[in-house]
N, C-alpha and C positions, 0 to 999 in steps of 0.2 A: 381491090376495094372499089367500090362505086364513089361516084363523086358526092351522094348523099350522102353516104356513110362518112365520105372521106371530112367534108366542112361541117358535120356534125363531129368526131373527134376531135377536128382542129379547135373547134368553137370548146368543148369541154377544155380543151387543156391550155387555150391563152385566156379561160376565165378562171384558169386555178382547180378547177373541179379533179374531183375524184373520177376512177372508171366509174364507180358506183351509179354516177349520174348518166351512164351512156345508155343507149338503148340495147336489149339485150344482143339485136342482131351486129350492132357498133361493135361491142365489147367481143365477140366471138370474132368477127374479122382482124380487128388488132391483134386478138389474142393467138389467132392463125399466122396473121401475117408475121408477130413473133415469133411462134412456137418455128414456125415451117423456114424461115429466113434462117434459123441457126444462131439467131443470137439470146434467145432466152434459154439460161441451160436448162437441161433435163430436168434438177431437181426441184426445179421452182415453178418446170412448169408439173409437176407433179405432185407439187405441194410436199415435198418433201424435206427440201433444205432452205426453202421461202415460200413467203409469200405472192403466188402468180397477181395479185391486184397489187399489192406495194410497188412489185416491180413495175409493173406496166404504169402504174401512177408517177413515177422517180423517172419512166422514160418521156412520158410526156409532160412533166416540167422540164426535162434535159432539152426534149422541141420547143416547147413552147418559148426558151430561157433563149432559144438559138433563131427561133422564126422572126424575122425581120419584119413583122407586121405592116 
């Protein structure tokens, strides 16, 4: 990810926001940097056994919860 991209995520998730609020190119890199890291499984990122925006929402309060601002 770019460093634009990067302190615009950052910025959505220590103000609590949803992805909803990211830009669509934001949300597509997290949602890569997810899928392709191996840690969002299969079916959520497929929309099959979740929600791919929940989850990616629940992982960045888990940052936001951990980032030492």
């Amino acid at each position: 990810m770019t460093t634009e991209l990067d302190q615009e995520i950052r910025d959505v998730a220590t103000k609590g926001d949803t992805v909803s609020e990211l830009s669509p190119k934001a949300y597509q890199a997290l949602f890569n940097h997810y899928a392709n890291s191996g840690d969002m499984p299969y079916g959520v990122m497929k929309a099959r056994n979740g929600d791919p925006d929940e989850w990616l929402d629940e992982r960045l309060q888990e940052w936001a919860d951990e980032d030492p601002k």
